[in-house]
C-alpha positions as CSV (number, residue, x, y, z in Angstrom):
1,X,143.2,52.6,114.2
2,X,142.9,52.9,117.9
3,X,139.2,53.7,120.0
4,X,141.5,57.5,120.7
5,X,142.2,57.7,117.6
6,X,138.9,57.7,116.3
7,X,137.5,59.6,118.7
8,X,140.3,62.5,117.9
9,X,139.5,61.8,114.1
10,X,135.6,62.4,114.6
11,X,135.9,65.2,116.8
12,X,138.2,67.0,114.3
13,X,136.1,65.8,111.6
14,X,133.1,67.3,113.5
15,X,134.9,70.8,114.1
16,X,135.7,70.9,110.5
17,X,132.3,70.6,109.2
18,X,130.9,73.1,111.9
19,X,133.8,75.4,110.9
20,X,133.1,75.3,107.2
21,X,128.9,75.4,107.9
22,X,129.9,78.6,109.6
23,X,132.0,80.4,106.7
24,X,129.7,79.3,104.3
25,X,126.7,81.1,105.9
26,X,129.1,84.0,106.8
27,X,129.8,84.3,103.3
28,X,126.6,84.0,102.0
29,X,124.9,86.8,104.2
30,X,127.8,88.9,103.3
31,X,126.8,88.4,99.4
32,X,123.3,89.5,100.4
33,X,124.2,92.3,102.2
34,X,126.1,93.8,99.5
35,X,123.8,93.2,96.6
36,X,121.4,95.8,96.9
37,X,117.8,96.0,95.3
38,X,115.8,99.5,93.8
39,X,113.1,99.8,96.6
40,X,109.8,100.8,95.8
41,X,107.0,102.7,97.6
42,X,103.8,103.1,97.1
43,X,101.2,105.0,99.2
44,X,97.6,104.7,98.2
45,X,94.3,106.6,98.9
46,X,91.4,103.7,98.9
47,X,87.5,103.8,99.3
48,X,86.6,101.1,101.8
49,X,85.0,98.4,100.4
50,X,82.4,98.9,103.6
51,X,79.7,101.2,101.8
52,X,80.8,104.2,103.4
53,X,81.6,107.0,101.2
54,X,83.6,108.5,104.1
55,X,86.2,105.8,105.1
56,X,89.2,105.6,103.4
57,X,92.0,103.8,103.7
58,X,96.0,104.4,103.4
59,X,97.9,101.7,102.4
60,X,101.8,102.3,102.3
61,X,104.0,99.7,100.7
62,X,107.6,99.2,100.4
63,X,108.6,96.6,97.5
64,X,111.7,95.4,95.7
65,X,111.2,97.6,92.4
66,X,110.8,94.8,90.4
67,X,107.6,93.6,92.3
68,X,105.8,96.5,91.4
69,X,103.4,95.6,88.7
70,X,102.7,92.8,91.9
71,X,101.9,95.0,94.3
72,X,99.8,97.2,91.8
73,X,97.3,94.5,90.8
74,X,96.9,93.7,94.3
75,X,96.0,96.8,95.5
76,X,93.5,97.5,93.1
77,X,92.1,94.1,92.8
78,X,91.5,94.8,96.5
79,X,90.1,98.2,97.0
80,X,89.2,101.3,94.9
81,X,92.0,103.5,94.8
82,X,91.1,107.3,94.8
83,X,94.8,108.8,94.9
84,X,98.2,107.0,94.4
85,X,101.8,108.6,95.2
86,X,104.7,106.2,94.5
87,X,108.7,106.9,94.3
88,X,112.0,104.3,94.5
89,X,115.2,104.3,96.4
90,X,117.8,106.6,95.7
91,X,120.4,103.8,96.1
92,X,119.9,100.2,95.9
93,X,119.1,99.1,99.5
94,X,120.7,96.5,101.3
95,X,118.9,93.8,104.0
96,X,119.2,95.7,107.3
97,X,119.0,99.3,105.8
98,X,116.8,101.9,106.7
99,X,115.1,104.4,105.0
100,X,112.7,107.6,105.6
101,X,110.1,108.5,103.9
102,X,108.1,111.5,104.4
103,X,104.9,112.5,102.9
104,X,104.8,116.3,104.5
105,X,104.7,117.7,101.4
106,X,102.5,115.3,99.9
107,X,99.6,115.2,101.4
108,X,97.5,118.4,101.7
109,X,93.5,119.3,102.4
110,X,91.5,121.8,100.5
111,X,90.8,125.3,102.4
112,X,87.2,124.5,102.8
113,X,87.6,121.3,104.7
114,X,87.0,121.4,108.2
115,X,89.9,119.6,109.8
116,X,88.0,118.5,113.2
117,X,86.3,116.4,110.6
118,X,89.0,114.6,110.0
119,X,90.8,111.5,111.3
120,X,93.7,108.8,110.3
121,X,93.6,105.5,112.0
C-alpha cells in the first residue's frame, strides 16, 4: 500500500472512531435524559450543635427517592432535628429539569412571637 494510501486509510480510520465516540456519547446522554428518577425533598428544622438554644439551622435537600433512608441518617447523625417536612416529585425528573418548591404554606410562627426577633441566614 502506498505512503497516500495510508495516510487516506488512517485519516478515515481516525474520522470513524471520532464519529462513532460521538454517537455513542450522544446516545448515552439521551438514555439519561429520558430515564427519570422520583426526587425527594427534605427540609429540616435542627438545633445547632453550638450550645445555643436559639440557633437553628434549615437544611433543605433534594435526593433521588431511593437515597432517602441516606440522607435521613445523615441528617440526624449530624444535628438534632426539631421539625422535619419532606415530599417527592410529582413526575420522575430528568438531568437538566427544574423544579419549585415552595414552603409558603409550610412554615408559620406562633401569634405570640415577636418577629423582629427573628432571623434566617
Amino acid at each position: 500500500m502506498s505512503t497516500i494510501l495510508r495516510r487516506i486509510w488512517l485519516f478515515w480510520s481516525e474520522i470513524m472512531k471520532e464519529s462513532f465516540s460521538y454517537l455513542g456519547q450522544l446516545a448515552s446522554d439521551l438514555y439519561k435524559r429520558a430515564m427519570g428518577q422520583q426526587a425527594g425533598f427534605l427540609a429540616c428544622l435542627c438545633l445547632c450543635n453550638n450550645g445555643t438554644p436559639t440557633n437553628y439551622l434549615l437544611t433543605l435537600s433534594c435526593f433521588p427517592i431511593h437515597l432517602r433512608d441516606q440522607v435521613d441518617r445523615r441528617i440526624s447523625s449530624t444535628y438534632h432535628v426539631n421539625f422535619q417536612g419532606e415530599g417527592s416529585s410529582e413526575e420522575p425528573l430528568c438531568n437538566e429539569d427544574q423544579v419549585f418548591v415552595s414552603f409558603s404554606e409550610a412554615i408559620s410562627l406562633p401569634q405570640n412571637v415577636n418577629t423582629e426577633d427573628l432571623c434566617l441566614l
